[in-house]
C-alpha positions in Angstrom: -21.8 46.4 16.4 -21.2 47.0 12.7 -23.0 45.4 9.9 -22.4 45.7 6.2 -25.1 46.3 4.0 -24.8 45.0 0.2 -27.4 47.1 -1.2 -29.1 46.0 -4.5 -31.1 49.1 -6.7 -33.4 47.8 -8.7 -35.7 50.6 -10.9 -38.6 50.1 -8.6 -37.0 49.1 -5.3 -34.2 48.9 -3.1 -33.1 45.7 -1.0 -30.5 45.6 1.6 -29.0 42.5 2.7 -25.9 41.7 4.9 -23.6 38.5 4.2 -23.1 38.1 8.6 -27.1 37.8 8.7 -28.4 35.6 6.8 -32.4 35.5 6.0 -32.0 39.6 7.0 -33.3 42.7 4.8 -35.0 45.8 4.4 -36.8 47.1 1.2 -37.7 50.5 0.3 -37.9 53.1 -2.5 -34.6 54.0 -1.8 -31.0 53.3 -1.5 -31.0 55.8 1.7 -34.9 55.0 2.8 -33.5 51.2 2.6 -30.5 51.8 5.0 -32.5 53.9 7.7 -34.7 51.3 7.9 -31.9 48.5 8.2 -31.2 49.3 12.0 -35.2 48.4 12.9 -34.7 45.5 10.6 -32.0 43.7 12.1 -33.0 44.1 15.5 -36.3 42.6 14.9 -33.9 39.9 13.0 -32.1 39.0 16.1 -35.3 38.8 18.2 -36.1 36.3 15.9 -33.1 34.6 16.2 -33.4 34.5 20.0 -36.8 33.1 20.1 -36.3 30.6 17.5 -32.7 29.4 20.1 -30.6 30.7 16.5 -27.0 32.3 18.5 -24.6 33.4 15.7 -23.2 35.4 18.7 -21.4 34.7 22.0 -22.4 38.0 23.4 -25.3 40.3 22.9 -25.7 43.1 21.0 -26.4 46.4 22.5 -25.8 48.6 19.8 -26.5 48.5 15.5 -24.8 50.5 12.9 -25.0 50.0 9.4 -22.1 50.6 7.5 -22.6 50.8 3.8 -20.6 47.7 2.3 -21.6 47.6 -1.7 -24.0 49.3 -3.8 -25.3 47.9 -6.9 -27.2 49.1 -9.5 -29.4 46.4 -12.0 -32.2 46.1 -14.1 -32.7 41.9 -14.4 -30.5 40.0 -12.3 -29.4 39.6 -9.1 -25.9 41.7 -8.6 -23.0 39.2 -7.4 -21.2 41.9 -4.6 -17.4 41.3 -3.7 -18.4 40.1 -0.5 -20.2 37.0 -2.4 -16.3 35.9 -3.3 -15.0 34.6 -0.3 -15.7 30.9 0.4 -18.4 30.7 3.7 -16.6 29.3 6.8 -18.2 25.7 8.2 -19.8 28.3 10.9 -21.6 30.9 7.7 -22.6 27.8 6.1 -24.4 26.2 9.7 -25.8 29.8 10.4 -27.6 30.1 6.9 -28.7 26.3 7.0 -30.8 27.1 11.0 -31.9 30.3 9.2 -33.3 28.0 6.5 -34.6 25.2 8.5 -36.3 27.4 10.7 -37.6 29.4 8.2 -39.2 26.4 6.1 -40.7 24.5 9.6 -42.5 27.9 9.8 -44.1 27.8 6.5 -44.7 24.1 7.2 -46.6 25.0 10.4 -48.6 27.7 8.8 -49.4 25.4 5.7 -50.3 22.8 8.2 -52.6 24.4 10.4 -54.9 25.3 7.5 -57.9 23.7 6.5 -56.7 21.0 3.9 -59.7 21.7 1.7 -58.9 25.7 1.7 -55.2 25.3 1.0 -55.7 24.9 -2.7 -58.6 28.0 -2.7 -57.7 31.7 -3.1 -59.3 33.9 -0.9 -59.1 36.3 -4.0 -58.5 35.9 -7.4 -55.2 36.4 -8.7 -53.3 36.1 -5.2 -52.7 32.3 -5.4 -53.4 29.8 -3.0 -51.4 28.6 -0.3 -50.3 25.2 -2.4 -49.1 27.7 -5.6 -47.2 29.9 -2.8 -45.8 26.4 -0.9 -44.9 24.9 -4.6 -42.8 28.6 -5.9 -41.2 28.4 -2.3 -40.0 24.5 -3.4 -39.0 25.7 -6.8 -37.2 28.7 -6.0 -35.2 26.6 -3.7 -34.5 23.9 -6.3 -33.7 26.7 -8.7 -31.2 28.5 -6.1 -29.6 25.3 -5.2 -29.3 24.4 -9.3 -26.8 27.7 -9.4 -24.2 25.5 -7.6 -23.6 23.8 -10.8 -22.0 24.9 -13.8 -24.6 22.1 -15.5 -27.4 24.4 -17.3 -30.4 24.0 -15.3 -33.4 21.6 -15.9 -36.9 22.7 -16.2 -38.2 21.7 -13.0 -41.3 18.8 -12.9 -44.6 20.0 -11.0 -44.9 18.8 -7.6 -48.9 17.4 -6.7 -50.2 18.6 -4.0 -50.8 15.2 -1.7 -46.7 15.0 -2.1 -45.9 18.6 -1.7 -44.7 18.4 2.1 -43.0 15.3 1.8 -40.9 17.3 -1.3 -40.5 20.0 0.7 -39.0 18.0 3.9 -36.9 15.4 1.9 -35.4 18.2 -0.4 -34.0 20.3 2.6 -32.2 17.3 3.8 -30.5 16.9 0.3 -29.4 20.6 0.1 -28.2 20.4 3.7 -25.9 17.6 3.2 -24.8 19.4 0.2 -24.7 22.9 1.4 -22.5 21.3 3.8 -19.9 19.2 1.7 -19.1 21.7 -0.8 -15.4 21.2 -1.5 -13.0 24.5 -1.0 -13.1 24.9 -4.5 -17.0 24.8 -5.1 -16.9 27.3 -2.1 -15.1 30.5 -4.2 -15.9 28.8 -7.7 -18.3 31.5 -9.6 -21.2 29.9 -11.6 -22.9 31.8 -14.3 -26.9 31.3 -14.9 -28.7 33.0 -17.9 -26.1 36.0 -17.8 -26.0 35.9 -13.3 -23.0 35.1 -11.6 -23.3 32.9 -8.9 -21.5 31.8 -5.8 -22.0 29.8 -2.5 -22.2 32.7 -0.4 -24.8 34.3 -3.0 -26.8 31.5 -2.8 -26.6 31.2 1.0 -27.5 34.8 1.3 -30.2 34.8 -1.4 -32.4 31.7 -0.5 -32.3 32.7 3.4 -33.9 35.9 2.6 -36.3 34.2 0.1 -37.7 31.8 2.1 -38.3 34.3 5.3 -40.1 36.8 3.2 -42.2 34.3 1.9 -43.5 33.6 5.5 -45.6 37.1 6.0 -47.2 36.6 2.1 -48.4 32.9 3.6 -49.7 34.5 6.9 -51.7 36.8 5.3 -53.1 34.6 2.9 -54.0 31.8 5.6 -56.0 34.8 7.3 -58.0 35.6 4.4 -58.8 31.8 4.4 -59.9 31.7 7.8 -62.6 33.7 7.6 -63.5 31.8 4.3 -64.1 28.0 7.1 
């Protein structure tokens, strides 16, 4: 099966993402290092699709090849690809959304399971602490979410810690119910933030992959901590 790969160069590193997988993509030095990789990457994606009971497909797929979609070259924001124009279907829209759900119940988990008086310690200094990492996770997504809005965005109030779950939870549900309502018109509209063009499928495609790479950085901190109890 074919799969398109939008490919953003930044000066120090390369990301590949792909529209039809959300939450999916391969970094390297590279343009070229980014797309051999990108076969590895999306099988390991789909096996986490399968155990987490996420089925974008009706039948399975034997064989992955990466097509080169769009490449991009930038220095300071995020490239907006033709492929971010069309409007997501209902379906692109419920595939991103289990990507995300699943994606945040796993950082939940992992916040969870640690000892609540290590979750504010860092093992090391200048890593953070799992609370700083859970709180930019919540803000990045309030700040992705904002970029649906031609209103200029807010400066975003600090969440305390004893209500930093409870944010996280209840704010999901809000950008679900509006992830899923936006109007055919908000769905192709393009929104510009501090010189960044936006769109839903942008969005969708951005804060998938933001909130599953978070999930490693959070594992390997709550290992350092547990040999800290």
């Amino acid at each position: 099966m074919e799969f398109h790969a939008l490919v953003e160069e930044w000066p120090n590193e390369c990301i590949v993402t792909f529209r039809e997988l959300p939450g999916c993509f391969a970094k390297a030095a590279t343009a070229e290092q980014a797309i051999q990789q990108a076969p590895e990457t999306i099988a390991a994606y789909l096996q986490w699709l399968k155990q987490n009971d996420i089925f974008f497909f009706e039948d399975e797929i034997t064989s992955i090849e990466v097509v080169l979609g769009e490449q991009l070259r930038t220095d300071r924001v995020g490239p907006r690809f033709e492929a971010d124009l069309p409007a997501p279907t209902d379906q692109e829209i419920d595939n991103a959304l289990n990507v995300a759900a699943t994606a945040r119940a796993q950082l939940i988990d992992l916040y969870d399971a640690a000892p609540a008086d290590l979750r504010g310690r860092e093992p090391r200094p200048g890593v953070g602490s799992l609370t700083q990492h859970l709180q930019n996770v919540l803000l990045g997504e309030v700040r992705y979410i904002a970029c649906l809005s031609d209103q200029p965005q807010s400066a975003i109030p600090a969440i305390a810690e004893e209500d930093l779950l409870r944010t996280f939870v209840e704010n999901a549900m809000d950008y679900e119910t509006l992830l899923r309502d936006l109007t055919p018109e908000q769905r192709t509209h393009v929104y510009t933030h501090g010189g960044e063009e936006w769109t839903a499928a942008k969005v969708l495609r951005r804060l998938t992959r933001y909130l599953r790479e978070y999930y490693p950085w959070m594992q390997g901190l709550a290992r350092q901590l547990s040999t800290l109890s």
